[in-house]
N, C-alpha and C positions, 0 to 999 in steps of 0.2 A: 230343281236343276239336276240335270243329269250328274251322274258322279264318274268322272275320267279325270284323271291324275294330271294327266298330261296333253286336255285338249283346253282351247281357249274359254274363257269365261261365256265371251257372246256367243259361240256357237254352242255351248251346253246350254243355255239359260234359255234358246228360243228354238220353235221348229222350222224348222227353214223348209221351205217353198220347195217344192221339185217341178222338174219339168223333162218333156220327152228329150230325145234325142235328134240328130238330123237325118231323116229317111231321104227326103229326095231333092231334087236342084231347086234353087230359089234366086229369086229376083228383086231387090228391092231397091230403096233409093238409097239406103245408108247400111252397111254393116259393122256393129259395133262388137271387135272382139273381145272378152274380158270380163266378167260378172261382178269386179268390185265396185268402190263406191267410184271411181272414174267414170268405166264403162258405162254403169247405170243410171249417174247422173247424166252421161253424154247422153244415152239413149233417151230417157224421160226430156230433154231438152229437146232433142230434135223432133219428138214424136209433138209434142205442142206445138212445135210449127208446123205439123200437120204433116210432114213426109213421112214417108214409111220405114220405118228401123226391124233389122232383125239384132236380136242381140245373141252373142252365143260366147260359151262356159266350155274350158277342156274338161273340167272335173262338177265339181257341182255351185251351186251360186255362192259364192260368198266366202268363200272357203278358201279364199288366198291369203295375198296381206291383209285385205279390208277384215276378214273376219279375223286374224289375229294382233290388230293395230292395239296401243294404247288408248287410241280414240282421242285424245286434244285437240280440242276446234281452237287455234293459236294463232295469229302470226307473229309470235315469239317463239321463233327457231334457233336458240340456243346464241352460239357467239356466232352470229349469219350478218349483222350488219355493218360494223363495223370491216368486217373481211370484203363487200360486200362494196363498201367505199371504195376502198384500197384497189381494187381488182377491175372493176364496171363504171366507177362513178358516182357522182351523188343523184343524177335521176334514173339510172337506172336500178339505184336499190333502192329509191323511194317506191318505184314503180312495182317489185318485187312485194314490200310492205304491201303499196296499196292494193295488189291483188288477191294476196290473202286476208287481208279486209276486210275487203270485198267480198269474198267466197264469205268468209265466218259471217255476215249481214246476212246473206242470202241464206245460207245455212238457218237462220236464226229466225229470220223472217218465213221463212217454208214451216217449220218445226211450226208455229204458231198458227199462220195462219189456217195447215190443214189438220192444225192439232195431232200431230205425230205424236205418239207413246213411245220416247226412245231416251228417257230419263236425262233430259238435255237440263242443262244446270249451266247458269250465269258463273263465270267462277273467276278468279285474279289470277294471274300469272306470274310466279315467279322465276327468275334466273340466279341462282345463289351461288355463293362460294366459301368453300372449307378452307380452303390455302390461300397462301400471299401472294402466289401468281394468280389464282383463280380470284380473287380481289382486282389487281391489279387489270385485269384480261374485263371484269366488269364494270368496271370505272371508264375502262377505252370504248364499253361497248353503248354505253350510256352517252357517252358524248358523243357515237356516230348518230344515237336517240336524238338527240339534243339538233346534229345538223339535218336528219333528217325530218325535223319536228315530227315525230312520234313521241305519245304522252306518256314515257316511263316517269318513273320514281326510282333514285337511289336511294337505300334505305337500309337498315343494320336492322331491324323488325321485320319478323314474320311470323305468322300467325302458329304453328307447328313449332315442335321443342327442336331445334338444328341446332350446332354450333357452330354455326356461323360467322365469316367475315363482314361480309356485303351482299345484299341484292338489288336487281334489278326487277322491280316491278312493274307490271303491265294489266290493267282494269280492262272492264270489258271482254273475258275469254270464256271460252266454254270447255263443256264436256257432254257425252253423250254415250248410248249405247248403240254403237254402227254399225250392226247388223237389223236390229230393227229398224232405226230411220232408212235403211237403204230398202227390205223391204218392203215399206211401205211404197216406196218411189218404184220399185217393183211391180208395184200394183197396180199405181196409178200410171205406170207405161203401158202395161198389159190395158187398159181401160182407154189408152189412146188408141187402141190399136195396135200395138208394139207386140211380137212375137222374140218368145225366148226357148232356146232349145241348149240343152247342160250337154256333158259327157261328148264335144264335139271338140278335136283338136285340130286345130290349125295349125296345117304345115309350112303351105304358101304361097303366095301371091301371083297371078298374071297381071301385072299392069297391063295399061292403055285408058285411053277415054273412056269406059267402063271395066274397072277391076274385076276380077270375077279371085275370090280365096277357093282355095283347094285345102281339103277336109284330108284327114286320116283313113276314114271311110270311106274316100274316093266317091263325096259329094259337092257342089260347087254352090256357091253364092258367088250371083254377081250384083254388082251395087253402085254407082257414080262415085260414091264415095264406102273408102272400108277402113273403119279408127283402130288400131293396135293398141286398146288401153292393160294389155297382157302382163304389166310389172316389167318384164324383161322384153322386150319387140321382138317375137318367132320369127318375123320376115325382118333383116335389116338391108336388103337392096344396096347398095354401094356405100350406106351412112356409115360403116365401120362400127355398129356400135359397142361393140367387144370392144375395140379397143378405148372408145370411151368414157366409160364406166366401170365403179367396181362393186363387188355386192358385200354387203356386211349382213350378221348374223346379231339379233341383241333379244333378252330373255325378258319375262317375267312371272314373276309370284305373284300371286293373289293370296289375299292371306284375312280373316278377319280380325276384329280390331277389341279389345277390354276398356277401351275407354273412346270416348266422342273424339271423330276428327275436325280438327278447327278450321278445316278447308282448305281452298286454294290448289292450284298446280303448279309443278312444281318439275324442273332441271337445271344441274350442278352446270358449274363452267368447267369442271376437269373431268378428265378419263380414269378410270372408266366411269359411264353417266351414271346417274342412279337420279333416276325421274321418279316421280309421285303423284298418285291420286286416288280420289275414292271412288268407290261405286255400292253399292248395294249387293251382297249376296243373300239367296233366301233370306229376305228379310232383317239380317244384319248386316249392319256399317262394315265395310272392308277399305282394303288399301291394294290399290297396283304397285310396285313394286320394279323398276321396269330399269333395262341397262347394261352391264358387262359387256358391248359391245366388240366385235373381234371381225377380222378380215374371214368369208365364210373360206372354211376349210383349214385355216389355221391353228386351229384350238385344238392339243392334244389333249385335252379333260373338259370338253363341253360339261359336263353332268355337273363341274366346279362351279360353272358360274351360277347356278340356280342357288348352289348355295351360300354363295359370295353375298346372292340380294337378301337371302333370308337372314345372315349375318348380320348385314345392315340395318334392316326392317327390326329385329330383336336388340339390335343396338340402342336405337334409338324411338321406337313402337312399342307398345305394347300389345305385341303380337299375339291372338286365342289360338287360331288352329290355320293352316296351310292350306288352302282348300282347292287349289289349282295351279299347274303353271304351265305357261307352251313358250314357245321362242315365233319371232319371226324373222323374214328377210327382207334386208331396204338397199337401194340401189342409190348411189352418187353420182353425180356426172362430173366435169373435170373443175366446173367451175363454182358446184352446187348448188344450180338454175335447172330445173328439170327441162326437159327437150318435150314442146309440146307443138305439131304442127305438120306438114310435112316434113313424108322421110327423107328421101332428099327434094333436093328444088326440082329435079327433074319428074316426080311422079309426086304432082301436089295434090291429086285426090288420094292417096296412101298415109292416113295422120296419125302417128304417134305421139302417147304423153307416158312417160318413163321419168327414173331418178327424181323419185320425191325427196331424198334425204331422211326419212322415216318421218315429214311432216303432209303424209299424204292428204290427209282430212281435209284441210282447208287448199293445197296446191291440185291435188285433183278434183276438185270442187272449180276448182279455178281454169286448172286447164278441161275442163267439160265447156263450160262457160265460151272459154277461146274457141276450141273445134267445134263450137255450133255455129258461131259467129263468121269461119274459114266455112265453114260449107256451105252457109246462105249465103256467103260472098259481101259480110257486112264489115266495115271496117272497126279493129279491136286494137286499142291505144298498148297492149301487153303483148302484140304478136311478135316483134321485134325480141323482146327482152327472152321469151320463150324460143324461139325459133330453133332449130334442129341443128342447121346448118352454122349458125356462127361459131365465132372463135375470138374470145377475148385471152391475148395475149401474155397479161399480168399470171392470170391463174391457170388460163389451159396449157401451157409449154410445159410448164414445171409437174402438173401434175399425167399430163399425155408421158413423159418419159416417166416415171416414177411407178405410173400403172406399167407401164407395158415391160418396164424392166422387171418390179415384178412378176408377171404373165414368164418373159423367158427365166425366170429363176427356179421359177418351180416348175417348167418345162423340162431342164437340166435336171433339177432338183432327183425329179421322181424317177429319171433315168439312170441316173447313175447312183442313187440310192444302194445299201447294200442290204439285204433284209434274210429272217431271218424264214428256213424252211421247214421248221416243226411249226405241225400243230395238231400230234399225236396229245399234249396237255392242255390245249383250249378246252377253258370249261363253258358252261352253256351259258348261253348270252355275254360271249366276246367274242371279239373278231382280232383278227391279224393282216398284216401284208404280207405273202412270199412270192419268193425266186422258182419257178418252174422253167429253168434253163436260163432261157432270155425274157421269158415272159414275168410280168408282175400280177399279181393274182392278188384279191380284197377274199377273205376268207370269215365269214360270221355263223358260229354255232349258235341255232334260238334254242328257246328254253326247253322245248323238246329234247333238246340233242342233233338236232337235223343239221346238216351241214350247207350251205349256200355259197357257191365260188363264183367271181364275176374277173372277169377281166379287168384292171384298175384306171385303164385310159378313158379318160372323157371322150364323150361320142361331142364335142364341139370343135374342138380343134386340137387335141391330143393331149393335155395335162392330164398331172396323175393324181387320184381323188385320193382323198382322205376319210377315216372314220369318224363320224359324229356320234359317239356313244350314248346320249341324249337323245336324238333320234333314232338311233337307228338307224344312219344312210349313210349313204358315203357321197360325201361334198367337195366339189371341185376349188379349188385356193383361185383359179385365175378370173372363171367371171359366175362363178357364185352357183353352177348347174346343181341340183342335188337328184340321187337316186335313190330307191328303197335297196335293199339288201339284197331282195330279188332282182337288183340291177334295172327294176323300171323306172321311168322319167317322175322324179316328185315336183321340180322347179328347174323351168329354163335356166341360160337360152338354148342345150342339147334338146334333140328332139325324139335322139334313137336310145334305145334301152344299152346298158351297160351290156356285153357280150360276155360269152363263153370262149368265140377266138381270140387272135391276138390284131386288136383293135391299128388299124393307121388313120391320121386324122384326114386323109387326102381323100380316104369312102366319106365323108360326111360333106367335105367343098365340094364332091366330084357327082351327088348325089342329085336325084333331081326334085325332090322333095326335102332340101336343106336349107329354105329362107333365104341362101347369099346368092 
C-alpha cells in the first residue's frame, strides 16, 4: 500500500485505471456523467442491454465519494425507518427497505458469480446504543422493523467489547472493498463496448429530444438520454436542487488492530455517529473508524474530529498504529429518499440519482437499477418512491425551511462578519479571513511560506466559505461547494474557481455555462 497520511485506504491500496480525455464531439445513445459506483454501475447496465454508453469523470475514476465511502453494503441506515413511517407511510418505507435489498442481492450475486476480488465479506449489522435516549430511539426503531416485517433482532449482545444499552441487529449484510469491485465493472463495460473518458467537466446541458452536454473544453456529447450520477447534479434545470439538500462532511481513521476483531458492522443511534468495521491492511486485521459528522463548512477545527475517532477507537480498541485517515462528503435530501429519475418532469431524458445519505453502496446500486429501467422504458415498482419531483409534506416543509434559513444565515453571516486584517504573524500552513475595505479575502500560508489569496465568496450563489484545516480548502456552509486553496473547484455544485476580484453571485445565474 501506498503510504499517504491522509488519502483513503481504497485508493492507496489499488492502481486505478486511467483513461484519455475528451478530444472531440460524440454521439451516443446514453451518457453517463460520474465515475462512481452509481455512474458505473448505470453505465455497465445499460451497456448489457446493448446500447451504447459513453461514461465520463471531471477528475479521475473513482476518486469521489465512491473512493472515499466506508463501503457497508446494508439496508440498515441507521434510525431511517421508523422516521420513514411517520413521514411516507408504511409501503413506502417497505419499499425504500426493499430496494436496498435488493441492490445488496444483486451486489452479492455479481461478486460471486464473476468472481470479483473485492474482499466482499457476509457480515451482521448492528444499530447500537450508548445512552437511554439512544436505547429508547432503538426500541421505536425495531418496532417500525417489526411493522415493516424486516428480520431484526433486539438484543443487549454484541459481539465487540461496547458498553452498550441496546441493539438492533440485522443478518445477512456485507462489506467490501469499492474501488475494486467497481473496477472490475469497469472493465467489464469497457468489454461491452462502453467508452470512458476522465479529466472531462461538465458544465451543461441542452435539453430537447436529444440532449447534447457541453464540456469545459468546449466539446459536446449528444445522447437520447444523459444520467447526472455527479454526487451533487452540475445541471439542476428548474429542480432547485440547492435548495433541496444539504451536504455534510464525516471522517475516518483507519488504524490496525493488537488483537482479533469479532466482526460484524457496526452504527450508534446518537451524534456524533461513530460507525465500525474491519478490513485488511498489508496484511493485518484493521478497523475503520468512521463519524464526527458536521454540516460541511461548519467545523471551526476539522483537524478535531480525526481525533475525537481516534479517542474512541483507543478507548475502546486496542489500537497498534494509525495507518490512514481521509474524510468524505454525503448529501441529504429533505426527506432522506435520494432523488433518482428525472430532473424535472419536463426534461425526462436528463436522470439524476443524488442524496444517498452516506448509504451510497447499496442506494446507488439501486438507483443504477431504476435509471436503466427509465431509459428502456420498462416499468419499476421504486420509481414513485425515488422520483425527483415529489414532495412529501410530513418531512419536506419542515425541513425546506430549516435548509434554506440556514442557506440565508450564513449568507448574512459572512457579510457582516467583522474580521481581522493582520496576517503580518500567519505562520506556515495557516490561513485567515480578512477585511480588505469591503471585500472578504480567505488567506492561507503553505509550508513554504508562499502566500495564496482568494476571494471568500462562493462562485454558487454568493455564501462565504469557510477554512477546513484538515484539507486544506475552503468549504462553503450552505450546499456543501469546496475549493482548494488555490481557489479551484474540489466538490460541487460551484463550477467556477474562487477569484481574486470581488465575486457577485448574479456572474454565476447570469452565466451561460452555469447549470441553472
Amino acid at each position: 500500500m501506498k503510504n499517504d497520511e491522509q488519502t483513503a485506504y481504497w485508493l492507496q491500496s489499488v492502481a486505478i485505471l486511467t483513461y484519455p480525455t475528451l478530444t472531440k464531439n460524440m454521439e451516443t445513445d446514453v451518457c453517463v456523467v460520474g465515475a462512481g459506483i452509481t455512474g458505473i454501475t448505470t453505465a455497465y447496465l445499460l451497456a448489457k442491454e446493448g446500447l451504447s454508453v459513453v461514461l465520463v469523470e471531471a477528475n479521475n475514476v473513482l476518486h469521489g465519494t465512491t473512493g472515499h465511502t466506508s463501503a457497508k453494503v446494508t439496508a440498515q441506515h441507521g434510525l431511517i425507518y421508523n422516521k420513514l413511517l411517520k413521514s411516507i407511510g408504511k409501503n413506502e418505507a417497505r419499499l425504500y427497505y426493499e430496494a436496498n435489498k435488493n441492490a445488496l442481492k444483486w451486489m452479492r450475486k455479481i461478486v460471486e458469480e464473476e468472481k470479483i476480488n473485492c474482499e466482499w465479506r457476509d457480515e451482521t449489522a448492528y444499530l447500537y446504543a450508548m445512552t437511554e435516549k439512544g436505547e429508547k430511539d432503538i426500541e421505536d426503531e425495531y418496532a417500525a422493523y417489526e411493522q415493516l416485517h424486516i428480520k431484526g433482532e433486539l438484543t443487549k449482545d454484541i459481539p465487540i467489547s461496547l458498553p452498550i444499552k441496546n441493539a438492533l441487529k440485522l443478518s445477512g449484510q456485507g462489506q467490501f472493498h469499492p474501488v475494486k469491485y467497481c473496477l472490475h465493472l469497469l472493465k467489464a463495460f469497457e468489454k461491452l463496448g462502453g467508452k470512458v473518458f476522465q479529466q472531462v467537466t461538465a458544465v451543461n446541458i441542452k435539453s430537447g429530444v436529444r440532449a447534447v452536454l457541453e464540456t469545459k473544453n468546449e466539446k459536446e456529447i449528444g445522447a437520447k438520454y444523459i444520467v447526472c450520477a455527479t454526487h451533487y447534479p452540475f445541471y439542476e434545470g428548474l429542480g432547485m436542487y440547492a435548495m433541496r439538500m444539504y451536504a455534510e462532511r464525516s471522517y475516518v481513521v483507519a488504524a490496525t488492530l493488537r488483537e482479533k476483531y469479532a466482526g460484524g458492522i457496526y452504527i450508534n443511534a446518537e451524534k456524533p455517529a461513530r460507525s465500525i468495521r474491519q478490513t485488511t491492511i498489508d496484511g493485518k486485521q484493521a478497523i475503520l473508524l468512521i463519524g464526527d459528522e458536521h454540516r460541511t463548512g461548519e467545523a471551526e477545527d476539522t483537524s478535531a474530529h480525526y481525533r475525537h475517532l481516534h479517542t474512541f477507537g483507543m478507548e475502546h480498541f486496542h489500537l497498534e498504529k494509525e495507518v490512514t485517515k481521509w474524510s468524505a462528503q454525503d448529501l441529504t435530501t429533505l426527506d432522506e429518499i435520494p432523488y433518482v429519475g428525472s430532473i424535472t418532469p419536463n426534461e425526462e431524458n436528463i436522470l439524476i440519482a443524488t442524496g444517498f445519505r452516506k448509504w451510497g453502496m447499496t442506494n446507488g446500486t439501486a438507483a443504477a437499477h431504476l435509471i436503466k429501467d427509465i431509459v428502456l422504458g420498462k416499468e419499476n415498482r421504486f420509481r414513485t418512491l425515488y422520483q425527483p419531483s415529489r414532495f412529501h409534506a410530513t418531512a419536506s416543509v419542515k425541513n425546506f425551511l430549516k435548509q434554506n434559513v440556514n442557506v440565508v444565515g450564513h449568507l448574512l453571516k459572512g457579510k457582516l462578519e467583522v474580521l481581522s486584517s493582520d496576517i503580518e504573524h500567519l505562520e506556515p500552513d495557516q490561513a485567515t479571513v480578512i477585511r480588505e475595505g469591503m471585500d472578504r479575502k480567505g488567506v492561507y500560508k503553505d509550508p513554504s511560506g508562499k502566500v495564496h489569496i482568494v476571494d471568500t465568496t462562493c462562485t454558487h450563489i454568493g455564501c462565504e466559505v469557510a477554512w477546513n484545516d484538515a484539507e486544506k480548502s475552503w468549504d462553503c456552509p450552505c450546499h456543501g461547494s469546496r475549493f482548494a486553496y488555490t481557489g479551484e473547484v474540489l466538490e460541487g455544485p460551484a463550477e467556477k474557481p474562487l477569484q481574486t476580484y470581488d465575486y457577485k453571485m448574479i456572474d454565476n445565474i447570469t452565466s451561460d455555462d452555469s447549470g441553472y
